[in-house]
KEVODO-751591 format. One line per 2 residues: number of its first residue (from 0); for each residue x, y, z of C-alpha. Coordinates in steps of 0.5 Angstrom, whole numbers, plus 500, padded with zeros to 3 digits. Example, Ala and Ser with C-alpha at 12.3 -4.5 7.8 and 13.67 -1.06 7.14 Angstrom:
BEGIN
0> 525,491,516; 527,498,514
% end
This chain:
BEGIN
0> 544,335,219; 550,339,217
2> 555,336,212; 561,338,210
4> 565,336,203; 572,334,202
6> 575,335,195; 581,332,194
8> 585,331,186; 580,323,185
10> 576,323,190; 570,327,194
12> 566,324,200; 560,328,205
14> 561,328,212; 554,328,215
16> 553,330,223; 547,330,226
18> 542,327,231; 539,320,230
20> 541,320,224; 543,312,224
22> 537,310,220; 539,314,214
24> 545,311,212; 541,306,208
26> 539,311,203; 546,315,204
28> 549,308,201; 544,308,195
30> 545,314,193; 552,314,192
32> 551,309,187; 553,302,192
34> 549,296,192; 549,288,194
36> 553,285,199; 556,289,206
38> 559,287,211; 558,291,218
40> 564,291,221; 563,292,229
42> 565,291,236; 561,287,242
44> 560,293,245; 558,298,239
46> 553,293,236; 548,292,241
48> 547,298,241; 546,301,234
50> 547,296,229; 540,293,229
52> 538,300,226; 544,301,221
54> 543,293,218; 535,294,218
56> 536,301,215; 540,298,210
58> 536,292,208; 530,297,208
60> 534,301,202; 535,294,198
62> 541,292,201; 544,285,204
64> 548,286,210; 551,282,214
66> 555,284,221; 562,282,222
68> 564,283,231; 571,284,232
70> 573,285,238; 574,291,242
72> 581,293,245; 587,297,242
74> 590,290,243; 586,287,237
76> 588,292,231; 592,286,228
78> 594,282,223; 590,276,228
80> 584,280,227; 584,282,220
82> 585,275,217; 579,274,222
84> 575,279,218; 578,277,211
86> 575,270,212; 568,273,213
88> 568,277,208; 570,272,203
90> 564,266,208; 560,271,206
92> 560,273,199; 562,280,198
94> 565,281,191; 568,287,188
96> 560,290,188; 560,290,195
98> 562,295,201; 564,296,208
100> 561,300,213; 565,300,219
102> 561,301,226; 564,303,232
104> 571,308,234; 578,308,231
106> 580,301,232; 574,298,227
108> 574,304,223; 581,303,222
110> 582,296,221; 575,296,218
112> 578,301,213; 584,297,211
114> 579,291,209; 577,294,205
116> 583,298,201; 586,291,201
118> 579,286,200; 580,284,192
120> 585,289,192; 580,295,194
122> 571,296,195; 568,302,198
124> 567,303,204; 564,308,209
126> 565,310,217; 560,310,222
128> 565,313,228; 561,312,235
130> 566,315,239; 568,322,240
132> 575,321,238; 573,317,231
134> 568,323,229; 573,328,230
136> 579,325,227; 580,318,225
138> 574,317,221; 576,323,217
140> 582,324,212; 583,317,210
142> 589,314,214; 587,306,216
144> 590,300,219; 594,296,224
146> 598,296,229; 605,292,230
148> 607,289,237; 613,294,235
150> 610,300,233; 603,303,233
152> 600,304,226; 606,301,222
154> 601,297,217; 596,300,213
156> 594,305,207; 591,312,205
158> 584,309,203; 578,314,203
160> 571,312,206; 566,314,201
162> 562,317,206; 563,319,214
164> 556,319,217; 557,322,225
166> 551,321,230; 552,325,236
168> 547,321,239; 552,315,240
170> 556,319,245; 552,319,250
172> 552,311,251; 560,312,252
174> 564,310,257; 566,317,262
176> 574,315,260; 572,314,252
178> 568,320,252; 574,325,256
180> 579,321,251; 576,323,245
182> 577,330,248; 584,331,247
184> 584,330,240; 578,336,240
186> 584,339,245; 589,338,239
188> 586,342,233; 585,347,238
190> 593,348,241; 596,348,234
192> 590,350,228; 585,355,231
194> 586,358,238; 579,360,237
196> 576,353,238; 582,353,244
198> 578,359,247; 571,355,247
200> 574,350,250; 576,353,256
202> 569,357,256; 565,351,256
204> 568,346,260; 562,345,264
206> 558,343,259; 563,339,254
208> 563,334,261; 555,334,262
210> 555,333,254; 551,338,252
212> 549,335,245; 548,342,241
214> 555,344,244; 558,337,242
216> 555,338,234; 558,345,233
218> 565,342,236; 564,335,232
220> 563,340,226; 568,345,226
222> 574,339,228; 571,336,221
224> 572,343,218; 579,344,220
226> 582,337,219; 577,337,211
228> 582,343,210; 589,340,212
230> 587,334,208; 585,337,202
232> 592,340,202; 596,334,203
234> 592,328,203; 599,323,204
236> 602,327,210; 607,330,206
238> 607,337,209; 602,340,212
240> 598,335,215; 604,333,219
242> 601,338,224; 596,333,227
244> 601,328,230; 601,334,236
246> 602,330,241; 602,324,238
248> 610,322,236; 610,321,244
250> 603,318,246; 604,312,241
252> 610,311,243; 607,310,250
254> 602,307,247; 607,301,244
256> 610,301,251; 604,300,254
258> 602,293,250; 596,297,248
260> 593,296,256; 594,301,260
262> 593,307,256; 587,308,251
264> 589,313,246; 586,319,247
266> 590,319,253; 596,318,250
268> 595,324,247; 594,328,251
270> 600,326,255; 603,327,249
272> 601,334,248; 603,337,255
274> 610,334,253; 610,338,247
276> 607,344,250; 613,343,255
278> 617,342,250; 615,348,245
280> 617,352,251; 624,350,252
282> 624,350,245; 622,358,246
284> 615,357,241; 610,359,246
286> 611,362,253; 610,359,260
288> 602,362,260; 601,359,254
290> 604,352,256; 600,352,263
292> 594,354,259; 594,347,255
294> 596,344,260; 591,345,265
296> 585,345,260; 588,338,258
298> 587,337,266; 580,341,267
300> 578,336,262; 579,329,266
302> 586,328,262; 593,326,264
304> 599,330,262; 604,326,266
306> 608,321,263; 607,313,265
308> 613,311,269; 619,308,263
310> 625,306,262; 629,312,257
312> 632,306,253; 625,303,252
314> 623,310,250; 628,311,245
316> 626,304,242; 620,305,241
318> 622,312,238; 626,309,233
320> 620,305,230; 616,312,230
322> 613,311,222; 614,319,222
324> 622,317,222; 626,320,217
326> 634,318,218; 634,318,224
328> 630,323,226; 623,326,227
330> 619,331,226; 617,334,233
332> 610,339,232; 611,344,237
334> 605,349,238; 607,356,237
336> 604,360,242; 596,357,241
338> 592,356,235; 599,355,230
340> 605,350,231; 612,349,229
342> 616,343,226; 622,342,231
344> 627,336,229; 630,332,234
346> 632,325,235; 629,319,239
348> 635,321,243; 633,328,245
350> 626,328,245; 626,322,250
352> 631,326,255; 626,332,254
354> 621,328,256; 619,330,263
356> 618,325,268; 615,323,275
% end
């Protein structure tokens, strides 16, 4: 196993990658001290498949578990869904002793996390992503929450996991399109933090769409090392972290428009991402080679760089919602070349007449 610590001012946690290391969680979860009540929280198509092994792990560490299914889709991070999970919980008898294992990709992670911070006002929880996506990004870092018809993510809270543990072996039960769209959040750290990363990845294309476990550990690993040193300096998204919305101002917003159906978020992304690498050439942040070199990986990978058919108007609203709006203005992150990045100020307005469509 490898694991990996983040330190921030009041609270520390591992994040724990390896292979069939599910059975482990059990006794992870008493070490940290938690015991009693949990809740898991999972989905229909991620609880066949692994909670039995989670719950009968934690039952064998003396723990009572019980599991939460919610449903599986962007569409259900709502309101809706989390009175659901609320009403469970308290059904269910978990007191301020309890905790929240959240088993499955960002959508359970996410609300399973803000049930967490605002359940009794706030018990422990811990990820378990299953998704490539979840183990690179949205599990690490402590962003949790629900999505509102008008926007992406605009209810939610900072509230850290006390542990993360990541199993590659879960992956091979993703679906191709889940798979391909957890890549481009691995695409992200490569274009504006570590163009060494970028590098590999352009190298083993062949092997990252065959799977390859090894290949996957590594880059589970050091996508976690990468956001761990982002989040330690700027737990709240004050600054630096911003950084990590690259390709992301846009792919929520086309995520919005799509009424969370026809895109999956890491496909957003990355057409996010091929606007910005676009964009930051017109901006003169990176050259043409370095644009087409983002693009095409993005391509090389399965994913789609064009944006979906909409109106500008629509585009410009969804915009203005972003929650990264600062009067009126959004704080665009470029690439500068390949490994670095930009902050670029522009207006719903601009970056909807920037945006390259079909």
């Amino acid at each position: 196993m490898n694991k990996i610590t983040i330190k921030l001012d009041f609270h520390k946690y591992d994040i724990i990658i390896g292979e069939e290391i599910l059975q482990t969680v059990g006794s992870l979860s008493s070490s940290l001290g938690l015991s009693g009540k949990t809740a898991v929280i999972s989905n229909p198509t991620v609880a066949p498949l692994y909670a039995g092994k989670v719950i009968n792990s934690l039952s064998l560490a003396g723990l009572d578990p019980i599991l939460i299914e919610i449903p599986d889709g962007e569409e259900f991070k709502s309101l809706e869904t989390l009175q659901t999970v609320y009403d469970r919980l308290i059904l269910g008898g978990l007191d301020r002793r309890s905790f929240i294992v959240a088993l499955g990709g960002g959508v359970v992670g996410d609300l399973a996390g803000f049930a967490a911070a605002t359940f009794l006002r706030g018990i422990p929880f811990i990820q378990i992503p299953t998704t490539l996506l979840a183990q690179v990004d949205s599990s690490v870092g402590g962003k949790t929450g629900i999505d509102h018809p008008l926007g992406k993510n605009l209810i939610g809270s900072f509230y850290q996991p006390h542990l993360v543990v990541s199993d590659i072996s879960t992956l091979i039960s993703l679906s191709e399109r889940h798979y391909l769209a957890g890549l481009a959040e691995v695409i992200k750290y490569g274009a504006v933090l570590d163009a060494d990363l970028f590098d590999l990845l352009e190298n083993k294309i062949d092997e990252l769409l065959k799977r390859e476990p090894l290949l996957l550990a590594d880059i589970v690993a050091r996508c976690c090392e990468i956001k761990a040193s982002v989040v330690e300096q700027d737990e709240k998204e004050s600054g630096l972290r911003a950084v990590l919305n690259y390709g992301h101002t846009l792919g929520h917003a086309f995520e919005t428009l799509s009424n969370y159906k026809n895109l999956v978020h890491g496909e957003a992304v990355a057409i996010g991402m091929a606007q910005a690498a676009r964009i930051s050439l017109k901006t003169g942040y990176c050259s043409e080679k370095e644009a087409e070199r983002i693009i095409l990986l993005i391509k090389n990978l399965g994913l789609p760089t064009e944006a979906p058919e909409t109106e500008r108007e629509e585009l410009i609203i969804a915009l203005s919602k972003d929650k990264k709006n600062r009067s009126g203005s959004l704080q665009y992150i470029c690439n500068r070349g390949i490994g670095s990045s930009a902050i670029h100020q522009l207006t719903p307005a601009m970056l909807a007449e920037a945006c390259y469509f079909r």
